[in-house]
C-alpha positions as CSV (number, residue, x, y, z in Angstrom):
1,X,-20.9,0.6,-104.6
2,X,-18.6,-1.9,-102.8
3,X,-17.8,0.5,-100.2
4,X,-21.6,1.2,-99.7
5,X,-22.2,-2.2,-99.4
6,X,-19.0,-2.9,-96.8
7,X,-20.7,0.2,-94.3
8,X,-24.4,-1.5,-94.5
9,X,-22.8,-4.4,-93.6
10,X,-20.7,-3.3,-90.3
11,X,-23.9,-1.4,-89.5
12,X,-25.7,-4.2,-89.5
13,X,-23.8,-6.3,-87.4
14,X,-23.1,-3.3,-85.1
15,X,-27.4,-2.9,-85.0
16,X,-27.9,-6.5,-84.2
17,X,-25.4,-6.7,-81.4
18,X,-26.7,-3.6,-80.0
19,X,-30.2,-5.3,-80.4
20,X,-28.5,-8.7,-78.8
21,X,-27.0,-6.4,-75.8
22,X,-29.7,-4.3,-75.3
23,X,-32.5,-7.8,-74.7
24,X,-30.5,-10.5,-72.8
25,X,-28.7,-9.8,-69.6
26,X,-26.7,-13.2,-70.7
27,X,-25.5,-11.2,-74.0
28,X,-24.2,-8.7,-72.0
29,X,-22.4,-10.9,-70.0
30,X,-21.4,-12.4,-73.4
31,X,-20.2,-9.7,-74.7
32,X,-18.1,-7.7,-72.2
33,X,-16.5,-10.3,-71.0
34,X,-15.6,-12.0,-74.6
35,X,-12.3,-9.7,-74.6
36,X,-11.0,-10.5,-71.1
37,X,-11.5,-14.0,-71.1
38,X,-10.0,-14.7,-74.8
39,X,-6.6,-12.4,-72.8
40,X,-6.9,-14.7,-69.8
41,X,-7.1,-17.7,-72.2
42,X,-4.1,-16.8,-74.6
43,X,-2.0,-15.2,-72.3
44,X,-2.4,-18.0,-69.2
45,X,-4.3,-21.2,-69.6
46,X,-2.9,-21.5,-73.2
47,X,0.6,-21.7,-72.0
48,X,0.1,-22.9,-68.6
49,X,-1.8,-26.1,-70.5
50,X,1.5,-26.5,-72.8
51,X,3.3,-26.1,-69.5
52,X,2.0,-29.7,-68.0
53,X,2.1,-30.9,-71.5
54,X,5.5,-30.8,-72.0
55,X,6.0,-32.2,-68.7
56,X,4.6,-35.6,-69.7
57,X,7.3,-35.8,-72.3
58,X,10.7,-37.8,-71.9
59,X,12.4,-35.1,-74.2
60,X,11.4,-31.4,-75.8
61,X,11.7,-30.6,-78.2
62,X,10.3,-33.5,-79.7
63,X,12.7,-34.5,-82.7
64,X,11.0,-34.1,-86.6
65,X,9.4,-37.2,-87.3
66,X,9.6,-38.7,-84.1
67,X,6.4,-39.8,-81.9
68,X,6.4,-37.9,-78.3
69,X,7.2,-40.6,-75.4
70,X,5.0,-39.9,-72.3
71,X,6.6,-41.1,-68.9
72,X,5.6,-40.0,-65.4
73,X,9.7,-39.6,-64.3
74,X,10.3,-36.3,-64.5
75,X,7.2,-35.9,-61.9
76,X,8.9,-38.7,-59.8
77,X,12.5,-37.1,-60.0
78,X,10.9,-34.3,-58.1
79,X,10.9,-37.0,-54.8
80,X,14.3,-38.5,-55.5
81,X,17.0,-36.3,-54.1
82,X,16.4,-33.9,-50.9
83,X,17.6,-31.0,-52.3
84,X,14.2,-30.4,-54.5
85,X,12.1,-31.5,-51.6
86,X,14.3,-29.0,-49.3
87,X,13.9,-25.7,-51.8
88,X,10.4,-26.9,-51.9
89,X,9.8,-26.8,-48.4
90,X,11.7,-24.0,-47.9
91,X,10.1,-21.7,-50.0
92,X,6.5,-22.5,-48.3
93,X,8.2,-21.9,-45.6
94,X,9.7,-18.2,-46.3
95,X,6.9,-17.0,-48.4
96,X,4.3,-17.5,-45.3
97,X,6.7,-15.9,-43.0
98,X,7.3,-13.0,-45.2
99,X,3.5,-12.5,-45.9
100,X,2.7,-12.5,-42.5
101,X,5.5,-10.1,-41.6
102,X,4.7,-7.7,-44.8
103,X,0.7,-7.8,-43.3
104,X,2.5,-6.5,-39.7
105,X,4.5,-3.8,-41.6
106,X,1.8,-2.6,-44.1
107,X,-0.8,-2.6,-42.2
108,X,-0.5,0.2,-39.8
109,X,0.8,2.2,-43.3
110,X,-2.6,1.6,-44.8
111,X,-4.5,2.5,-41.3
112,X,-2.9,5.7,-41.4
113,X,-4.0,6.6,-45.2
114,X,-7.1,5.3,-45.1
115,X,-8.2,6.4,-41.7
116,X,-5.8,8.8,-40.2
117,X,-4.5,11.2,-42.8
118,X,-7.0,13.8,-43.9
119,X,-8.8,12.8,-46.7
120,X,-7.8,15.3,-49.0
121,X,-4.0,14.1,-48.4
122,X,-4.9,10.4,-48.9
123,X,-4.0,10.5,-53.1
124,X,-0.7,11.8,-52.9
125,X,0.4,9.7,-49.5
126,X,-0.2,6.5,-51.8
127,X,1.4,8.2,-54.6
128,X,4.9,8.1,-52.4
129,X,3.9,5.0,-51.5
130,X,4.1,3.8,-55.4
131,X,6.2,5.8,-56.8
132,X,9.3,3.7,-56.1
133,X,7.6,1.1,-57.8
134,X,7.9,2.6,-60.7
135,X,11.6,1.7,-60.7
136,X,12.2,-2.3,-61.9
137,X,13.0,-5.1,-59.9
138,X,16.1,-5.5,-60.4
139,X,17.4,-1.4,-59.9
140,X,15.6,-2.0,-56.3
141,X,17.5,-5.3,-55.6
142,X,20.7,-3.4,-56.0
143,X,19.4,-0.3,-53.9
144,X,19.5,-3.0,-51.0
145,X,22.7,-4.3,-51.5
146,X,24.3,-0.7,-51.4
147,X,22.2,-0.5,-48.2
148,X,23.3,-3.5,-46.9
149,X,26.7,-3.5,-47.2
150,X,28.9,-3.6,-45.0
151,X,29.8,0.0,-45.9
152,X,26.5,0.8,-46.8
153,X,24.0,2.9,-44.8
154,X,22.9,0.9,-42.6
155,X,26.3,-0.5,-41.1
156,X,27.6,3.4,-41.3
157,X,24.6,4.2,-39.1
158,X,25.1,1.1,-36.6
159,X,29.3,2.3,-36.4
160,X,28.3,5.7,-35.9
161,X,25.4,5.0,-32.3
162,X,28.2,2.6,-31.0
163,X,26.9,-0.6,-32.0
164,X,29.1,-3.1,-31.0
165,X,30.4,-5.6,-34.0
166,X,30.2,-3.6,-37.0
167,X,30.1,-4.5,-39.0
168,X,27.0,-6.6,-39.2
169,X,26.5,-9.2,-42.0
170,X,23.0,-8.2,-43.4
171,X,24.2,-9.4,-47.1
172,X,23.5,-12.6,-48.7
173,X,21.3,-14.3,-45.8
174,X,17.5,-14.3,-44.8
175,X,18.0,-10.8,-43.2
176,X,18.6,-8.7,-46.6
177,X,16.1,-11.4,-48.5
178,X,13.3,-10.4,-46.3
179,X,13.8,-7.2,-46.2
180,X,14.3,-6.8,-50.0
181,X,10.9,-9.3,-50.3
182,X,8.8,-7.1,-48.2
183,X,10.0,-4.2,-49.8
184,X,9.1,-5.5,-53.3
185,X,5.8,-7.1,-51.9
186,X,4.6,-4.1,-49.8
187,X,2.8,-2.5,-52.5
188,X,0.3,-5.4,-53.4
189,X,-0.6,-5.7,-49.3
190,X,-0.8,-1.9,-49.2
191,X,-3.8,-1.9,-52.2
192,X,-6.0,-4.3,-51.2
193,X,-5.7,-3.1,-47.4
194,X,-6.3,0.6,-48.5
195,X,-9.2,-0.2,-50.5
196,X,-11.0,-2.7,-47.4
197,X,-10.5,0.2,-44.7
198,X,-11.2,3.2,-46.7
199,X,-14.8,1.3,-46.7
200,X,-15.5,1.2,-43.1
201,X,-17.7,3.5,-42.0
202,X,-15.9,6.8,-39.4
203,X,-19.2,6.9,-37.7
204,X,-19.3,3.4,-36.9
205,X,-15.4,3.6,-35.3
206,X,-16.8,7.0,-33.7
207,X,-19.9,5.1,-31.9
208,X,-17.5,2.8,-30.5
209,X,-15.7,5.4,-28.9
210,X,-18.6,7.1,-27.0
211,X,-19.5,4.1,-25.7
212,X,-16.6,3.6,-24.3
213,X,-14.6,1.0,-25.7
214,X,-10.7,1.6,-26.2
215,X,-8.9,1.8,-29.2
216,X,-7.4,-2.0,-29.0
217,X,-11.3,-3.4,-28.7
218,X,-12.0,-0.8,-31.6
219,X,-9.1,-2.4,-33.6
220,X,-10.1,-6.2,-32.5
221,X,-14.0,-6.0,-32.9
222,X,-14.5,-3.6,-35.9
223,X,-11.7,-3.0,-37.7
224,X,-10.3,-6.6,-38.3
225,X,-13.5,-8.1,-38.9
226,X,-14.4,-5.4,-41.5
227,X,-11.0,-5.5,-43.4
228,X,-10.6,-9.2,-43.6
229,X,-11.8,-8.9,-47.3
230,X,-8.7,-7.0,-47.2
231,X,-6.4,-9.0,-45.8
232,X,-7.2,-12.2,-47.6
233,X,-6.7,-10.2,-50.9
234,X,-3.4,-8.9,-49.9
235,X,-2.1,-12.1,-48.0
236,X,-2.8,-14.3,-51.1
237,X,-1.0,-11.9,-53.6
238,X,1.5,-11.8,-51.7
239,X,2.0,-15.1,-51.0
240,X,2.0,-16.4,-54.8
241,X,4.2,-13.5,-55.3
242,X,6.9,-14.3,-53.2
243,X,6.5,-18.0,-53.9
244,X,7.6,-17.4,-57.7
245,X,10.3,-14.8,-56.9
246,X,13.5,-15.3,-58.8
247,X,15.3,-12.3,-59.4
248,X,15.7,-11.1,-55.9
249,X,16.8,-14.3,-54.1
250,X,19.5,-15.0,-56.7
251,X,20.5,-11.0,-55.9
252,X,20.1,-10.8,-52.1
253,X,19.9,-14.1,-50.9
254,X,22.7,-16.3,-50.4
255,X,23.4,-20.7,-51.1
256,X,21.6,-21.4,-47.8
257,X,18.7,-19.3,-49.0
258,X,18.1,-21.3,-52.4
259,X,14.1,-21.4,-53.2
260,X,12.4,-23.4,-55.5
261,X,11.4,-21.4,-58.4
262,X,15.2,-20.9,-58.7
263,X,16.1,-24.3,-58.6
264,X,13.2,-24.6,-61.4
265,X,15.2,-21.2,-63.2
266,X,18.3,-23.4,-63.0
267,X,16.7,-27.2,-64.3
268,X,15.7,-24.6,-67.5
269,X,19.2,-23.6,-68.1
270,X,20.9,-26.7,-68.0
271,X,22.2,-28.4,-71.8
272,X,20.2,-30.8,-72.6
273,X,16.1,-32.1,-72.7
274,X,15.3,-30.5,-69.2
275,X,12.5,-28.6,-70.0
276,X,10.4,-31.5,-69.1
277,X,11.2,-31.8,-65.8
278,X,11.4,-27.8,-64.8
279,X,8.0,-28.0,-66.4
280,X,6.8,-31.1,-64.2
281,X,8.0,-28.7,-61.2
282,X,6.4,-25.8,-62.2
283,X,3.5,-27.6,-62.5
284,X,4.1,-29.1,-58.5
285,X,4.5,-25.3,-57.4
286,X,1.8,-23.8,-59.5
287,X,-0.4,-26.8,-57.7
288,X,0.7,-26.3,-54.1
289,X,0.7,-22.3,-54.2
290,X,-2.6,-22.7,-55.8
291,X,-3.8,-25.2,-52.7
292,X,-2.3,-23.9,-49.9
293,X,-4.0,-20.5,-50.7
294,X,-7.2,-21.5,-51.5
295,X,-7.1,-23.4,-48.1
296,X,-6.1,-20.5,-46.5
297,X,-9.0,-18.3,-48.1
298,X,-11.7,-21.2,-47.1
299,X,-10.9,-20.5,-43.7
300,X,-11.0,-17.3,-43.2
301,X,-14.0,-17.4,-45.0
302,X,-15.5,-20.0,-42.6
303,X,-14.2,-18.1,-40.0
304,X,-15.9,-14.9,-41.2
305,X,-19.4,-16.7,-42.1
306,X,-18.7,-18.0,-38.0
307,X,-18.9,-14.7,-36.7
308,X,-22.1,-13.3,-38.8
């Protein structure tokens, strides 16, 4: 009888939210989106809210029994010695440098896939694509530092043409860190690209070229417009990517080459209350990143809504 009476029950409530879903367009919304938003919720705001509490704190963890202090100094430490400000700087700096260089390299890539290669080839081209990003971070870092060595590859290859002064110091500078950034951030340009000109219409570049107009005015009047979607996505990924890298620079960059998420990885590590302040960092970078590409998105927009 119990278990009778458990079944009617879930039926019931499976009936009327079926009922509630089926009416309302609202309830739909409702309901699907219950799920994702609870994930987005526990898995980011949650923490990301403790984050920039704990950087109002003079000390975590707070001591049993004691009353949490709030002070403002860990958020003015950030200002009081260059180095932070430098890092900082620095890491704005390399991260829009590297996405603008990783939008030059992938580009043509996706071009080719989505436009080029015959369609029926187009799956397994961006399957070699991926498929070395199935390998972690970290067994990629050191994949470049064999390259790079000075007896790796690349330097063999440089001896073996005749290229004066081999070997070349690609190790440990912003040579090997942006190659190894671009190689770790190509894949997340590649996808968005892919997907914004696999959209545009063949007939439409096809028109363009009966009447005449070359492949550069094709490039500049149909296929940037139409793929700025694209690029926005991919620039923007990208960017907060590279702006939160740790593993890498540590691996292929050297002391000159110091960004700020790993002077935040550092305040973390040191003895002692500094949580607070690498929180009150994070927080400064999560900010900026945050700003600078929602400024950058704005006008592209603005630029785009220009031009229709």
């Amino acid at each position: 009888m119990t278990s009778l009476l458990i079944h009617l029950r879930r039926f019931s409530v499976y009936r009327g939210l079926t009922d509630l879903y089926a009416r309302s367009p609202l309830a739909r919304l409702l309901i699907v989106s219950v799920v994702p938003l609870l994930w987005i919720l526990g898995t980011t705001a949650a923490p990301l809210a403790q984050m920039v509490l704990v950087s109002f704190y003079e000390s975590f963890p707070v001591a049993e029994g004691e009353t949490a202090r709030w002070t403002l100094a860990n958020y003015a430490s950030f200002f009081e010695r260059p180095l932070y400000l430098t890092a900082f700087l620095r890491s704005f700096v390399f991260a829009t440098i590297v996405t603008f260089l990783t939008l030059l390299v992938v580009f043509p890539i996706a071009y080719y896939i989505a436009k080029v290669a015959p369609r029926g080839r187009r799956t397994r081209l961006l399957l070699l694509v991926i498929a070395p990003f199935w390998v972690s971070e970290i067994i990629r870092s050191f994949a470049w530092i064999v390259m790079l060595a000075n007896r790796g590859a690349v330097n063999s290859f440089l001896s073996l043409i005749g290229i004066p002064g081999t070997p070349v110091e690609l190790l440990y500078n912003n040579i090997s860190l942006t190659i190894g950034v671009i190689y770790l951030t190509s894949l997340y340009m590649l996808l968005p690209l892919y997907a914004a000109l696999e959209k545009i219409d063949d007939n439409v570049l096809e028109a363009a070229a009966n009447l005449g107009a070359p492949a550069w005015r094709r490039f500049l009047r149909i296929v940037l417009p139409l793929s700025r979607d694209g690029v926005v996505a991919g620039c923007s990924l990208v960017f907060l990517l590279v702006i939160g890298l740790y593993a890498m620079p540590q691996l292929l960059g050297g002391p000159g080459n110091t960004l700020f998420a790993t002077t935040i990885g550092q305040i973390f590590a040191k003895a002692g209350a500094s949580w607070p302040q690498g929180s009150a960092f994070s927080i400064i970078l999560t900010g900026t990143a945050l700003a600078y590409v929602g400024l950058f998105v704005a006008i592209f927009q603005r630029r785009g809504r220009g031009r229709t």
